[in-house]
C-alpha positions in Angstrom: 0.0 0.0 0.0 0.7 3.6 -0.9 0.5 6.9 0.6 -1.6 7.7 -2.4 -4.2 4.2 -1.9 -4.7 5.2 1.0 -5.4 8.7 0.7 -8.2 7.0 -2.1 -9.2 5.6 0.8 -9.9 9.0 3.0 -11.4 10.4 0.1 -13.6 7.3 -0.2 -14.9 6.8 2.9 -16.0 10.9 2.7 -18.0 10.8 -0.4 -20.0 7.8 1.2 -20.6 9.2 4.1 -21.5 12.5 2.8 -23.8 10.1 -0.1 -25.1 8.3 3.5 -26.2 11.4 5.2 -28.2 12.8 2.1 -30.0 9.9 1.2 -29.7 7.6 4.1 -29.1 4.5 1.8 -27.9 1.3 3.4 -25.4 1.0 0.5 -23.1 3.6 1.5 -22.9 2.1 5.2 -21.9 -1.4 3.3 -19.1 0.7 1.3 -18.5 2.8 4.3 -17.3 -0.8 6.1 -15.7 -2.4 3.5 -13.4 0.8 3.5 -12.5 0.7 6.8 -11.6 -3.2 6.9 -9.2 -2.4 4.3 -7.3 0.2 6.4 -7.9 -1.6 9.4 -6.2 -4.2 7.5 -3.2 -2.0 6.3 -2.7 -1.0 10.0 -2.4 -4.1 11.1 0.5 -4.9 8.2 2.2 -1.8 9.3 2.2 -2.6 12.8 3.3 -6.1 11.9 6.1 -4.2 9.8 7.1 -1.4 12.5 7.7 -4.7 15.0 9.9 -6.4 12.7 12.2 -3.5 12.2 12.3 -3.1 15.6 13.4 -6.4 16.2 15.8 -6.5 13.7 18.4 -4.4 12.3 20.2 -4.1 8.7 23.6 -4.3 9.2 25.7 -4.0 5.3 28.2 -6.4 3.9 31.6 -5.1 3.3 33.0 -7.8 0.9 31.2 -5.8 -1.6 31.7 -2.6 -3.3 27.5 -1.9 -3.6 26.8 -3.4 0.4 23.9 -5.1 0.5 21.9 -5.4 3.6 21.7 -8.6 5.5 19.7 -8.8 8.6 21.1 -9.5 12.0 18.8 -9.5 15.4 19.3 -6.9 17.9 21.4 -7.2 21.1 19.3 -5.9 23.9 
């Protein structure tokens, strides 16, 4: 997921609300859901993300001219 998807998102989830409160149709509500499962969703990835970077950190390889990161656990 992007900044922009989930700024689509935002966006989204204001146009059904606003479509909810001037007609009142169920429909919106369902879209209105759906929306936020999807960034409930994403939360949860970038939670499960923000963990794993604490956890770890990327340490670089100097046997190469371009280092490229291998991961190593943190001492704590």
């Amino acid at each position: 997921m992007t900044p922009v998807q989930v700024n689509e998102w935002l966006d989204e989830y204001n146009d059904y609300m606003l479509l909810y409160k001037m007609f009142g149709d169920q429909i919106y509500i369902d879209e209105i859901e759906e929306i936020l499962k999807s960034m409930e969703k994403y939360v949860g990835r970038m939670q499960t993300l923000e963990k794993y970077r604490n956890n770890f950190h990327v340490k670089t390889d100097d046997r190469y001219q371009n280092p490229r990161p291998t991961l190593s656990k943190k001492n704590n």
